[in-house]
VMD Tcl script that draws the C-alpha trace (Angstrom):
set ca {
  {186.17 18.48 84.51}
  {185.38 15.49 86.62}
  {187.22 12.36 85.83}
  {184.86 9.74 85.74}
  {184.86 5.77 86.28}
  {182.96 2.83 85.20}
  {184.11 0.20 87.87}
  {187.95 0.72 88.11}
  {187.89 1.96 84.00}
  {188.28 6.11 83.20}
  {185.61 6.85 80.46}
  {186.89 9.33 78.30}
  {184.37 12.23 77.64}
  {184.35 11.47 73.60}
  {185.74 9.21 71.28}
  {189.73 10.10 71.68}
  {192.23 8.64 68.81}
  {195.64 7.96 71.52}
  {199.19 7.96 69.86}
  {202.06 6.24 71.53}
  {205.22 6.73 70.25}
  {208.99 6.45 71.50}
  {211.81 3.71 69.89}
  {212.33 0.37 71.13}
  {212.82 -0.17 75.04}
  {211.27 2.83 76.06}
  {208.36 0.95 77.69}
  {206.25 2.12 75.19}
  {203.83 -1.27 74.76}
  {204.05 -1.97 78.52}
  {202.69 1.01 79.48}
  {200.40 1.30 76.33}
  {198.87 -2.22 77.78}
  {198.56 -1.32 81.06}
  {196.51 2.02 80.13}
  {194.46 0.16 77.83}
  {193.18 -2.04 80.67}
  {192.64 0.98 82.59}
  {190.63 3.37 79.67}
  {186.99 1.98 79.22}
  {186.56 1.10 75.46}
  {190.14 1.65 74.42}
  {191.71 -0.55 71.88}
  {195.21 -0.93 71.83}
  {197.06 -1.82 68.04}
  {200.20 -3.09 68.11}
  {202.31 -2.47 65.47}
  {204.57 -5.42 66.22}
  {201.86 -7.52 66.33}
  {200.59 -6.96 62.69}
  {204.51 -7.45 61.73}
  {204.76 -10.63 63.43}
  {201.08 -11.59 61.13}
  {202.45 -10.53 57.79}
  {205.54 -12.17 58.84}
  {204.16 -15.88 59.93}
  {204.65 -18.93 57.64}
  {202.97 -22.25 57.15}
  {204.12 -25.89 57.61}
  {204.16 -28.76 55.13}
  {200.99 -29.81 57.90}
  {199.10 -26.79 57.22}
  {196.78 -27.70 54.12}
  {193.11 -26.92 54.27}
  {191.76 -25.37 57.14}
  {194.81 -25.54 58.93}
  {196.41 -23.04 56.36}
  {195.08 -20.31 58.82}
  {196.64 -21.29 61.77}
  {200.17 -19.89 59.79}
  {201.99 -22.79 62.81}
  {205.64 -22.50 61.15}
  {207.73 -19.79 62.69}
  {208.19 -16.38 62.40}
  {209.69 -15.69 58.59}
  {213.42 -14.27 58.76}
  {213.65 -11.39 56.83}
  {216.20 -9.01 54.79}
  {215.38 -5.39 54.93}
  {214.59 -4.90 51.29}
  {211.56 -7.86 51.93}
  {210.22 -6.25 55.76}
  {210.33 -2.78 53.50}
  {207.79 -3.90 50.62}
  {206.02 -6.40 51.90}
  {205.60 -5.55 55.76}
  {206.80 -2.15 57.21}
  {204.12 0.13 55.26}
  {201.59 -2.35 55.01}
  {201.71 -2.87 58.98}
  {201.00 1.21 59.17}
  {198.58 0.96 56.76}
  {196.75 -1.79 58.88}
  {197.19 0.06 62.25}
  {195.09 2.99 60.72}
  {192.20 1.26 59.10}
  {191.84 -0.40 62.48}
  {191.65 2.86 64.32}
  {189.58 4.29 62.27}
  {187.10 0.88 62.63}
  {187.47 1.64 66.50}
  {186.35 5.35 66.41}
  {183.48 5.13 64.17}
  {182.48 2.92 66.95}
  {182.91 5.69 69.12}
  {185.64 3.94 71.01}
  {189.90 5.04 71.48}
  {191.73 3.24 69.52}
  {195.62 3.42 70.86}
  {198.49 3.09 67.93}
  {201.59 1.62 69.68}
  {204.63 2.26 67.26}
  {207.71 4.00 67.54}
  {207.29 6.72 64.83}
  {210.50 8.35 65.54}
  {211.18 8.77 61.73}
  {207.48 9.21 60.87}
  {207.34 12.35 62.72}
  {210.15 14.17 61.10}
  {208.86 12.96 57.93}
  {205.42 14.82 57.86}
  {203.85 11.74 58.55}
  {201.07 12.19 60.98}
  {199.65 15.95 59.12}
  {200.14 14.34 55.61}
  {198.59 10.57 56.39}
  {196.70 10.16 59.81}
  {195.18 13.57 60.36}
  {193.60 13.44 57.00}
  {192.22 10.09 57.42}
  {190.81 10.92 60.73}
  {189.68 14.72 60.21}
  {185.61 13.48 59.34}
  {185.28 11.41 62.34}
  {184.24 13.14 65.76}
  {187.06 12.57 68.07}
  {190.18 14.28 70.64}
  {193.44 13.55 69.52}
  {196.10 12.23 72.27}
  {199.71 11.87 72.49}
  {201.53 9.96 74.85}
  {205.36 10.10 73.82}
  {207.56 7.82 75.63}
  {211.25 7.73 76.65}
  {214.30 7.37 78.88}
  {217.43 8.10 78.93}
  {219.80 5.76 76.30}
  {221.84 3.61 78.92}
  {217.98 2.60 80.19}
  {216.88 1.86 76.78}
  {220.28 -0.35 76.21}
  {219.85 -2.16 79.19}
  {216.12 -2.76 78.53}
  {217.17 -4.23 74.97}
  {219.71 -5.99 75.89}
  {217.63 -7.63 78.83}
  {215.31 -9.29 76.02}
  {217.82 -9.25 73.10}
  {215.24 -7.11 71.61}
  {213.98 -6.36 68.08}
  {211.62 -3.04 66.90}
  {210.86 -2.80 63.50}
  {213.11 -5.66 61.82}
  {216.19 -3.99 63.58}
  {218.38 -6.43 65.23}
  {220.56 -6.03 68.39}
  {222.82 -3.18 68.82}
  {226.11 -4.69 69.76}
  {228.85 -1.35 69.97}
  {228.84 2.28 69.96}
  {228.65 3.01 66.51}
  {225.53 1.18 65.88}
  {223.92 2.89 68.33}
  {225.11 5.97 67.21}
  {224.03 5.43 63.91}
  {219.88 3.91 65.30}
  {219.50 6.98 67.26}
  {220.71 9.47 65.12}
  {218.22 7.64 62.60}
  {215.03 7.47 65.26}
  {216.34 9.92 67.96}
  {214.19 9.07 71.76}
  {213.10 12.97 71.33}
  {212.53 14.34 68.02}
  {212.67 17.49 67.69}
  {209.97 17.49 65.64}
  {207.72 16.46 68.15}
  {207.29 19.41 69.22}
  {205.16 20.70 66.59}
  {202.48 18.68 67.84}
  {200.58 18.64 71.11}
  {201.63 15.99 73.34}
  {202.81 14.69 76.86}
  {206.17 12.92 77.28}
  {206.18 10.55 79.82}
  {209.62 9.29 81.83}
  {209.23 5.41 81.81}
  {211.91 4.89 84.50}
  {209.01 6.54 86.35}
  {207.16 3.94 87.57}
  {203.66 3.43 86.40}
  {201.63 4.39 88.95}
  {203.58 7.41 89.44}
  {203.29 8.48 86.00}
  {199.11 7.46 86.20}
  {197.49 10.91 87.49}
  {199.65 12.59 85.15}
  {198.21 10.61 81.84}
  {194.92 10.12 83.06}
  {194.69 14.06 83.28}
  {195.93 14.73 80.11}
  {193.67 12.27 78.26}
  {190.69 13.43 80.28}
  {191.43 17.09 79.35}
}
mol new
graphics top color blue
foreach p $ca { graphics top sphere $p radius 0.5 }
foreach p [lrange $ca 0 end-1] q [lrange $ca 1 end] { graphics top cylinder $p $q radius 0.2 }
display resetview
């Protein structure tokens, strides 16, 4: 199949639903936001992005119109409030966006780190229903590295993925990756290409533009 371009954008040959997954400091949204600029049509959904929404506040200065602006900062939460009020409701979000974007006949790109959702059954009991009466190629980019990459990468921007703060010593990292390992094994059920982020970019391009194209 010939890859084809409009201007310095890849057109994908149908509408083509694109999963990114990989925990926290993998380079997942850097590289999902550099793709996106590069796929013609695509429409990258970040899930941090809808957390940040459903976690804004207002000021005492925010009456009336200004009540939308949500100008106050970023509500601190416990995990008993991010897990009923934002966590499922941010996944929830992320799909009835994608499947806006692919009844438009464009690729919508879900940027989360699903590394419990995939053990979990997630994606064949939730998404591939949803999707399976809309025309479209299913994707998946899974990113990683190796663990003293993804510790230095956190630490770099004292870093927080899905309401989990810092990871200070040995056993807490123990503990997150044992919870959202950077390959699940059950990953492997599904079709997919894992892609080395301490690759850089443009090394790793031919490799995802072939897969998505295929």
């Amino acid at each position: 199949m010939t890859t084809q371009y409009r201007g310095q954008k890849l057109i994908l040959p149908e509408p083509t639903l694109i999963i990114g997954s990989g925990i926290g400091g993998t380079g997942k949204t850097t590289y999902l936001s550099h793709i996106a600029h590069r796929v013609h049509d695509a429409f990258h959904i970040d899930k941090d992005d809808i957390n940040n929404a459903l976690l804004a506040t207002h000021t005492d200065a925010d009456n009336g119109v200004f009540q939308y602006r949500f100008s106050g900062p970023k509500k601190e939460t416990d995990y008993e409030y991010f897990g009923k009020h934002v966590k499922f409701q941010s996944y929830h979000a992320m799909l009835l966006l994608a499947a806006h974007v692919l009844q438009n006949g464009q690729h919508p790109m879900l940027d989360a780190p699903y590394a419990k959702e995939i053990p979990m059954g997630y994606f064949d009991h939730v998404v591939f229903p949803l999707f399976q009466n809309f025309p479209h190629k299913t994707k998946w980019l899974h990113f990683w590295a190796d663990e003293e990459t993804i510790k230095a990468r956190r630490r770099a921007r004292n870093a927080r993925q899905d309401n989990v703060p810092e990871l200070k010593c040995d056993q807490e990292w123990a503990k997150y990756l044992a919870a959202q390992p950077i390959l699940p094994s059950a990953l492997e059920r599904y079709n997919h290409l894992k892609v080395d982020t301490r690759v850089p970019l443009e090394e790793n391009l031919d490799r995802i533009v072939a897969y998505l194209c295929a």
